[in-house]
Structure formats: C-alpha cells, structure tokens
N, CA, C and O of each residue as an XYZ file, in Angstrom:
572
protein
N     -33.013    141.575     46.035
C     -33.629    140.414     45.424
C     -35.045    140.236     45.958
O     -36.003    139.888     45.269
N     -35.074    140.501     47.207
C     -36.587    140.423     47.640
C     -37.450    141.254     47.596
O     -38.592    141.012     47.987
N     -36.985    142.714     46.979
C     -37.735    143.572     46.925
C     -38.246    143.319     45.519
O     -39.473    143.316     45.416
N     -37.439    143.076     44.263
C     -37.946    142.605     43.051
C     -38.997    141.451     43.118
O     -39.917    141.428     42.300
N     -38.883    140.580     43.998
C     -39.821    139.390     43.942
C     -41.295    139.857     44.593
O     -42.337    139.247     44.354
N     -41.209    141.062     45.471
C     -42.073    141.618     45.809
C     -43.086    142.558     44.921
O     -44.305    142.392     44.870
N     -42.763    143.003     44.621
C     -42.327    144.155     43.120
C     -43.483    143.278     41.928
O     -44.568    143.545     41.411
N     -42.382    141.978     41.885
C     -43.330    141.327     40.202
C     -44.636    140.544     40.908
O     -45.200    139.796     40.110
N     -45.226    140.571     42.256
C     -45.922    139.955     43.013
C     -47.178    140.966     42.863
O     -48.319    140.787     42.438
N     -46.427    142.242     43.448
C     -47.824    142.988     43.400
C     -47.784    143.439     41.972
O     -48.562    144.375     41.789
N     -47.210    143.118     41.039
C     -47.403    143.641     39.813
C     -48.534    142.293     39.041
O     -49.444    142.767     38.362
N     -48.495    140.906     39.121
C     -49.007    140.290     39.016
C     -50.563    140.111     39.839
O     -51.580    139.428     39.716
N     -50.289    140.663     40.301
C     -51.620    140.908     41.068
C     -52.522    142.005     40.608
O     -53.733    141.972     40.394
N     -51.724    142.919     40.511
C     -52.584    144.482     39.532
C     -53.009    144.237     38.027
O     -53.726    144.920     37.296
N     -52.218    142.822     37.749
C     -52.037    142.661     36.196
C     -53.312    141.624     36.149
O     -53.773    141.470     35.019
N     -53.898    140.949     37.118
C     -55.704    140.609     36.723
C     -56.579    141.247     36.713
O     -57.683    140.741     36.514
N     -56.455    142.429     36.895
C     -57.258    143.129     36.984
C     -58.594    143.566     37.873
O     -59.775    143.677     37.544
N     -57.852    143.782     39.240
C     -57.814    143.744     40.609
C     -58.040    145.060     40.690
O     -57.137    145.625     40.074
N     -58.904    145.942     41.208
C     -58.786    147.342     41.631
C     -58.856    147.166     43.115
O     -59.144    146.200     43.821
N     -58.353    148.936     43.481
C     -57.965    149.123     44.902
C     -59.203    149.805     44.966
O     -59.889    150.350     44.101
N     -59.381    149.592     46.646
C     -60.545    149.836     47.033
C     -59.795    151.483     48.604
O     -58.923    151.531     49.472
N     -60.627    152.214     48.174
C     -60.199    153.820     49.153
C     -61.241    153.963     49.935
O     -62.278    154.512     49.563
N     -60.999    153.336     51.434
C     -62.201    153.809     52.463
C     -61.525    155.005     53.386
O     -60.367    155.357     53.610
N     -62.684    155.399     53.759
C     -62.291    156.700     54.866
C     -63.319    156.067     56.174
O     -64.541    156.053     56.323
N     -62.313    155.631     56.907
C     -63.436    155.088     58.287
C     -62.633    156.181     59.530
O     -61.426    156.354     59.700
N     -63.759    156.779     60.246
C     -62.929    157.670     60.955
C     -61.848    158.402     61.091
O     -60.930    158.345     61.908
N     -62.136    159.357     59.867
C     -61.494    159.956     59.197
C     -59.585    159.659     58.760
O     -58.639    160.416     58.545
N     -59.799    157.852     58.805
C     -58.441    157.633     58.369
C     -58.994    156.863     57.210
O     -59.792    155.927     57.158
N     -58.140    157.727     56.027
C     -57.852    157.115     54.611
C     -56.794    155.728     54.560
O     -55.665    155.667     55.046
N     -57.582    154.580     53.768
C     -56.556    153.540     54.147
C     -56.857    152.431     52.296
O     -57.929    152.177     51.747
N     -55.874    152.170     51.995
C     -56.232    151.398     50.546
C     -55.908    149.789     51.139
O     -55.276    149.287     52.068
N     -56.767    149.323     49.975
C     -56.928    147.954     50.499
C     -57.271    147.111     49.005
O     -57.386    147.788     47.983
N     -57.408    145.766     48.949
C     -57.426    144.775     47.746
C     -59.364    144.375     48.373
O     -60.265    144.123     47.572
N     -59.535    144.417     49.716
C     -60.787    143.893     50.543
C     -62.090    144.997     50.419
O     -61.754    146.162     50.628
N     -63.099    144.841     50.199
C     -64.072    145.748     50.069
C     -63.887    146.654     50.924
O     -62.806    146.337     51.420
N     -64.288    147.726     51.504
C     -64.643    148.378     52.520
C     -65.382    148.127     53.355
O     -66.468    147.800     52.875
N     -65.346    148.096     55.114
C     -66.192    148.035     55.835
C     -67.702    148.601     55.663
O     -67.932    149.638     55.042
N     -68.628    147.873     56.230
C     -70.295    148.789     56.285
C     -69.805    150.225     57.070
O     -70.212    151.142     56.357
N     -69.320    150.602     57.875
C     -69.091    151.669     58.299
C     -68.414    152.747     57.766
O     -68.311    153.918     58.131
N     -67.999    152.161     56.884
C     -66.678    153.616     55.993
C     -67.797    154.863     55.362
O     -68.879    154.798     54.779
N     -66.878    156.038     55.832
C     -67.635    157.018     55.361
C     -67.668    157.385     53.997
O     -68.509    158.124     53.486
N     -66.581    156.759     53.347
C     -67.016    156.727     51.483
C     -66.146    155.767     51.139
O     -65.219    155.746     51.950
N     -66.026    154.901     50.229
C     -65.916    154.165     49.732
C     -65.731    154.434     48.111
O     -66.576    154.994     47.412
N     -64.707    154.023     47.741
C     -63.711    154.191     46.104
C     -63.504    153.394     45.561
O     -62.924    152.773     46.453
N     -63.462    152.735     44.709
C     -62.519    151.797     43.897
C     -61.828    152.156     42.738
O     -62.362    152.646     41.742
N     -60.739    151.931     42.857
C     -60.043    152.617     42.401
C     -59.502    151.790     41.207
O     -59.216    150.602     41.354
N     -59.369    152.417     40.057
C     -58.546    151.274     38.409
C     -57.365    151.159     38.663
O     -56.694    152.072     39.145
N     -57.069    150.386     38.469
C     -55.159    150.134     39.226
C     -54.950    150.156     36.757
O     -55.588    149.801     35.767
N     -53.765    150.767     37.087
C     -53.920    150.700     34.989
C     -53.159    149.433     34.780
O     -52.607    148.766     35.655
N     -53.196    149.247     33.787
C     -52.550    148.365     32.823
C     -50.971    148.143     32.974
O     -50.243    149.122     32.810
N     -50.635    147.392     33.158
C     -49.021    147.338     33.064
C     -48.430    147.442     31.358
O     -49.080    147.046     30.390
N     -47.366    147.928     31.312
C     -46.755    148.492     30.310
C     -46.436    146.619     29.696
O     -46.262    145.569     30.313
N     -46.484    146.944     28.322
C     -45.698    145.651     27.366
C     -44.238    145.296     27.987
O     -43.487    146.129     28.494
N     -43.998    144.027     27.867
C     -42.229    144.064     28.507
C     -41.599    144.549     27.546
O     -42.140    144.442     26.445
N     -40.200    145.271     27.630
C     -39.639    146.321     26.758
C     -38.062    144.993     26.174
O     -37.036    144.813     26.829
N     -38.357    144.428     25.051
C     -37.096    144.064     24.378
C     -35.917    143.735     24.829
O     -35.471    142.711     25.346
N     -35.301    145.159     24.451
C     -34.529    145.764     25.417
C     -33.845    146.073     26.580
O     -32.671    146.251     26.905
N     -35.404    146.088     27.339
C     -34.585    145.985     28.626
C     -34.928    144.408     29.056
O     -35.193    144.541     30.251
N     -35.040    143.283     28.810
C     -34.846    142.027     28.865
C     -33.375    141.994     28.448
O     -32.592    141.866     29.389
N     -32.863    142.081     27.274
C     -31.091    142.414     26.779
C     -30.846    143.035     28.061
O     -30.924    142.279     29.029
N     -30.582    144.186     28.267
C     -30.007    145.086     29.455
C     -30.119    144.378     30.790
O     -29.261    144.700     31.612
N     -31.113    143.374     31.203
C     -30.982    142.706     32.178
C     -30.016    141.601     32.227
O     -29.213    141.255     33.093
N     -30.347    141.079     30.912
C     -29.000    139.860     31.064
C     -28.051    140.144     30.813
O     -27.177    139.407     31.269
N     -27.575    141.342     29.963
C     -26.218    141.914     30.184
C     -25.635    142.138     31.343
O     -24.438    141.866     31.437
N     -26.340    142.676     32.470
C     -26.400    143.171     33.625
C     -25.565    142.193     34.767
O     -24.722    142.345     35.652
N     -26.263    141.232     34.230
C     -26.392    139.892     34.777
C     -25.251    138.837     34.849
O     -24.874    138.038     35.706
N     -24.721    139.287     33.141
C     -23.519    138.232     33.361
C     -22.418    139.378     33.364
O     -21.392    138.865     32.916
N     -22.208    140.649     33.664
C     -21.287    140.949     34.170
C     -21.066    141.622     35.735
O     -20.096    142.229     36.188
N     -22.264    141.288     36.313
C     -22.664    140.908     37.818
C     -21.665    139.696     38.024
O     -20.650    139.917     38.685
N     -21.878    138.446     37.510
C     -21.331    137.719     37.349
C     -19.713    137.391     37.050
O     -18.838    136.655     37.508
N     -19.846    138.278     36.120
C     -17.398    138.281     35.527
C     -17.314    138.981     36.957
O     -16.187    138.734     37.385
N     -18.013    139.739     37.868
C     -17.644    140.798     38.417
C     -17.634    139.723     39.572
O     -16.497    139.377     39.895
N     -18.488    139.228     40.140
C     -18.107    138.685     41.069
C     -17.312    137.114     41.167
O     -17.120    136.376     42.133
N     -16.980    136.990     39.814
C     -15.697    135.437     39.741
C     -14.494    136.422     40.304
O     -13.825    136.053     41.269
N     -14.200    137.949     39.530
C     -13.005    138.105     39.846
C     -12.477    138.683     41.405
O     -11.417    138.674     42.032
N     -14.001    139.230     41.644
C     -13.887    139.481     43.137
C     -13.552    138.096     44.047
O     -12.868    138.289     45.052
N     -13.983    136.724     43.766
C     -13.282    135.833     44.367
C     -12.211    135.535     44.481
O     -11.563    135.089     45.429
N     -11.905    135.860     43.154
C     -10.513    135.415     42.703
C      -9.291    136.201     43.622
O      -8.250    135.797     44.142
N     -10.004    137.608     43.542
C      -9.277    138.264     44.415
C      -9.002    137.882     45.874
O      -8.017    138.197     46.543
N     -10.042    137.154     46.236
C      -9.957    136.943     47.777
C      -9.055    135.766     47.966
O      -8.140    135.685     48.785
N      -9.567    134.548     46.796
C      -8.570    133.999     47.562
C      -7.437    134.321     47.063
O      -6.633    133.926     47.907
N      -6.635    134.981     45.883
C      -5.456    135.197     45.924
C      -4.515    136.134     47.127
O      -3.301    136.165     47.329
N      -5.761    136.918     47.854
C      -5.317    137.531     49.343
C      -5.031    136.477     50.390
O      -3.965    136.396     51.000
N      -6.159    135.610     50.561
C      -5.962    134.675     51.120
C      -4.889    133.723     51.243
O      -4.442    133.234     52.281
N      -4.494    133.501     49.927
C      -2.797    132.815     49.885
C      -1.589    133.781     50.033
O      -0.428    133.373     50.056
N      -1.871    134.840     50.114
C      -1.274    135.835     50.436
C      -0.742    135.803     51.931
O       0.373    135.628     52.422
N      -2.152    136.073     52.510
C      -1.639    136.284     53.925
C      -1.664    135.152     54.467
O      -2.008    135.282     55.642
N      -1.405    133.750     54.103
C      -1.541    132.250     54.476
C       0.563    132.248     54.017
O       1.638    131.842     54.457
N       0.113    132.822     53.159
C       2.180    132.551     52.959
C       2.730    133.956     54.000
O       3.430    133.430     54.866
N       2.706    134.888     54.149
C       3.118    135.842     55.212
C       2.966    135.330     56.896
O       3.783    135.478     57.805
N       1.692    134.722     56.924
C       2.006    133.916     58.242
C       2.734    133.186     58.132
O       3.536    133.398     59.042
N       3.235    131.885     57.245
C       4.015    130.819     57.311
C       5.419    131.651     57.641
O       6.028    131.253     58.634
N       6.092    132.967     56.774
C       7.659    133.594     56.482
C       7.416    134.095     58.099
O       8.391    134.248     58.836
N       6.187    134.309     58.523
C       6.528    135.144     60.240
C       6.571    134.297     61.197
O       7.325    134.539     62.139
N       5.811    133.151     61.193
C       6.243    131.964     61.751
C       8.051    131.270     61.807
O       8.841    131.072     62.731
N       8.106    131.082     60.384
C       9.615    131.031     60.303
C      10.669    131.862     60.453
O      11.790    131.368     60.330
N      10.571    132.915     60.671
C      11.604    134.367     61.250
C      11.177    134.212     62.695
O      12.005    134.661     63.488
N       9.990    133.640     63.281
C       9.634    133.612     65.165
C      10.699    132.817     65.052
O      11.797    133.373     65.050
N      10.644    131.493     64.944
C      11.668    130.589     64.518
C      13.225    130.397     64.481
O      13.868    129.667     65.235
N      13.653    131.081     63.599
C      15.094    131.399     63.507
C      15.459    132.360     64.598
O      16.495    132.117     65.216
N      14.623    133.619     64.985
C      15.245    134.328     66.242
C      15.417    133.808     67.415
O      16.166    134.297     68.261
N      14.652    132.640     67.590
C      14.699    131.724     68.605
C      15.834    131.063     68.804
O      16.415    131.230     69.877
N      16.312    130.289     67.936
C      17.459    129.499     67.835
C      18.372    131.051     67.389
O      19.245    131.061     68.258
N      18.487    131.676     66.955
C      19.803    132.703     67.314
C      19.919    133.492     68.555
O      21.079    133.715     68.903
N      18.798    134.056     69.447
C      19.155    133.721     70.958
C      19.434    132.912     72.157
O      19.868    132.966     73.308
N      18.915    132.082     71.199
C      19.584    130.480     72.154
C      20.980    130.402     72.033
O      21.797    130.287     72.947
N      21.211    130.484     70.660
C      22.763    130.884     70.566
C      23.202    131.761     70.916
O      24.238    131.295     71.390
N      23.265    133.197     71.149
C      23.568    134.156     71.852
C      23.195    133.660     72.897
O      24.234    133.007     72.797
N      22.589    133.187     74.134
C      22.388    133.015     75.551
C      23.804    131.773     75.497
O      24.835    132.380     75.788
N      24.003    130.725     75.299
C      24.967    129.913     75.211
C      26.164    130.261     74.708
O      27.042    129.463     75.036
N      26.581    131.271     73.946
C      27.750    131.720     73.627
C      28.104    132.764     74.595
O      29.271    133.125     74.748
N      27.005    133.312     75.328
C      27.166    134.331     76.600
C      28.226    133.442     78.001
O      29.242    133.624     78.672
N      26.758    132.110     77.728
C      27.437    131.110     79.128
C      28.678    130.635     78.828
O      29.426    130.619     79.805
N      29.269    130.143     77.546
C      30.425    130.079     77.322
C      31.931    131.242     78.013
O      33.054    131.136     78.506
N      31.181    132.020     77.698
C      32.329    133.535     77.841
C      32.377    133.428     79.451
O      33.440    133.588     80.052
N      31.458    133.217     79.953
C      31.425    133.122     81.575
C      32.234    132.076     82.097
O      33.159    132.250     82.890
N      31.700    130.504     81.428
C      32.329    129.559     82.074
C      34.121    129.056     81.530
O      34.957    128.278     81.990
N      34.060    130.214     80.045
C      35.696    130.048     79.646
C      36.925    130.302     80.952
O      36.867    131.013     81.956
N      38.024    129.385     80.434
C      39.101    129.572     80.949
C      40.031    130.606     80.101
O      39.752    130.987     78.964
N      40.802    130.868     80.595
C      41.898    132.239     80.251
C      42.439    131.714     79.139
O      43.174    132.458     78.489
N      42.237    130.482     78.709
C      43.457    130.534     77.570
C      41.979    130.193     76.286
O      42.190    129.755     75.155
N      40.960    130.434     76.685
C      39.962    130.044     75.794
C      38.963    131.343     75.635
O      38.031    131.484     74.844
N      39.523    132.367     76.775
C      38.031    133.408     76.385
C      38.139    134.484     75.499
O      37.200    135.276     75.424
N      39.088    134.625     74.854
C      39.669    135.378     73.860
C      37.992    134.782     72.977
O      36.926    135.394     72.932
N      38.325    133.452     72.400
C      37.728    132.883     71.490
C      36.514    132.707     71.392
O      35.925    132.624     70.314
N      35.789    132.600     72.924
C      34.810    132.496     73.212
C      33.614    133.784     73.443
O      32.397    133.619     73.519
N      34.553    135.407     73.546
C      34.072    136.431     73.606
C      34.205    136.472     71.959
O      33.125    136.934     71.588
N      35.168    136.159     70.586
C      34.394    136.480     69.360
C      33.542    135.337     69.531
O      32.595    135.953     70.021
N      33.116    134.039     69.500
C      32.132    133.889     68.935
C      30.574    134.462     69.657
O      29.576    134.570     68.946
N      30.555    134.723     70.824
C      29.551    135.829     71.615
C      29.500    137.438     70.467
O      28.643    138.233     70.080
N      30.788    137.252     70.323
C      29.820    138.412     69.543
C      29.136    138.837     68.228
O      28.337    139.693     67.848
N      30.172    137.348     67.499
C      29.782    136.801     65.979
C      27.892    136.489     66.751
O      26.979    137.130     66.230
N      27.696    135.914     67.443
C      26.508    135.273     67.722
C      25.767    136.584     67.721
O      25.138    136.843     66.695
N      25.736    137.728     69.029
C      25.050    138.244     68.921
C      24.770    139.690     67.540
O      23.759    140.345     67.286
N      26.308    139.719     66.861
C      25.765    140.570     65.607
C      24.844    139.736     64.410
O      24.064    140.389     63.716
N      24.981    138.317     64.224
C      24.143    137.504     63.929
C      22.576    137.633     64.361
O      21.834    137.276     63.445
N      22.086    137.940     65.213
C      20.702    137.847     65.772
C      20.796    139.475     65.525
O      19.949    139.660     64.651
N      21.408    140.795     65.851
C      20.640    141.676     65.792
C      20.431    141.626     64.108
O      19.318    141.902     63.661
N      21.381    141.318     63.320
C      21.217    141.381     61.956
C      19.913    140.887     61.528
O      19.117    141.505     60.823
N      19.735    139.494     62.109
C      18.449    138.634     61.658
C      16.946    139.239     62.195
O      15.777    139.477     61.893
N      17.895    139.275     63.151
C      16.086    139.734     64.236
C      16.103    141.425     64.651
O      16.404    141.532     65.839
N      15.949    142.283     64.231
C      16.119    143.607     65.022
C      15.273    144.476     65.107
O      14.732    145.197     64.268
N      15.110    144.285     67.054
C      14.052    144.578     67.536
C      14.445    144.937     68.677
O      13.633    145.328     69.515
C-alpha cells in the first residue's frame, strides 16, 4: 500500500512536467529534481516522458481485484473465528474430562480406603466396588 502511494507521488510529480537533472560531481553520477551544483563536471536535464492515458480497463480490473480481495478476506475471518469457536469448545470438553477424572480417582482413592478399612463380613463388597471404581476411571480416563 505504501509503495503504490509512493508510486502515484512520484508519478504526479513527473506528470507537471518536472525534468531530472544528471550531474557528475567527482566522478559520481547522481539524479536529482534540484539543479546541479556550480561544481558538477556536466550537467543534464533530462525529459522525464509523458505518462500513459489511464487504461479503462484496468480501472475495471482494479475494482474487480478489489472486491474479491475483499469476499476473500470476509471468508478468511470467517474462518478464524469459526476456528476460534472451535478450539474455545475443545478447551471447555478438556476442561470437563480434567474434571470427571478427578472425581473418578477420588472415587477410586476412597473405594481403595474402604477395602482397607472393611471388616470381613463387608470386604467381599467393598473390593467389587474398588474395582467397579477403578475399571470406571481407566475406561474414562486412560492414561
């Protein structure tokens, strides 16, 4: 963008009809819009030409250009944020699976202490649900 604004700057400038000026001062060639120094060993001015008619055409071809620059970059948004809700809902489901494995090793750690602190006529019952608990968590969580 700034090179175009640069671009129709010095083109507007060549387009009053402005010539360049070619000095050779110690034996460096250098162009300039400013006369030449009293010292330059030759001195040029140079016809800068005419700029071409604007072409139709390519006025059309620019704004074509232009508004599908444009479709092009709505759908590139579109894309982002539909990524964006994307990975905004994948954090929330990994948040909630941190979640649930939590509370199913809590339950497995407490169905463990159970089996420990059972009495004989209770640990039958208390070793299945230890192990209902822990095939529960590797099922859910397995890692």
């Amino acid at each position: 963008m700034k090179i175009s604004a640069v671009l129709l700057w010095a083109v507007a400038l060549a387009a009053h009809g402005q010539g360049v000026n070619k000095c050779t001062v110690d034996g460096k060639v250098s162009y300039s819009d400013l006369p030449c120094p009293a010292n330059a060993a030759s001195a040029t001015t140079l016809a800068v030409p005419i700029a071409p008619a604007a072409d139709p055409a390519a006025a059309a071809d620019l704004a074509r250009q232009r508004k599908e620059a444009a479709k092009l970059e709505k759908a590139r948004h579109q894309h982002e944020d539909q990524d964006a809700r994307a990975a905004d809902k994948a954090a929330q489901a990994a948040v909630a699976q941190r979640k649930r494995c939590g509370k199913l090793k809590l339950n497995k750690r407490w169905a463990d202490e159970d089996v420990v602190r059972a009495s004989l006529p209770n640990l039958d019952n208390a070793k299945l649900r230890a192990k209902r608990a822990g095939d529960t968590l590797a099922l859910e969580c397995p890692k």
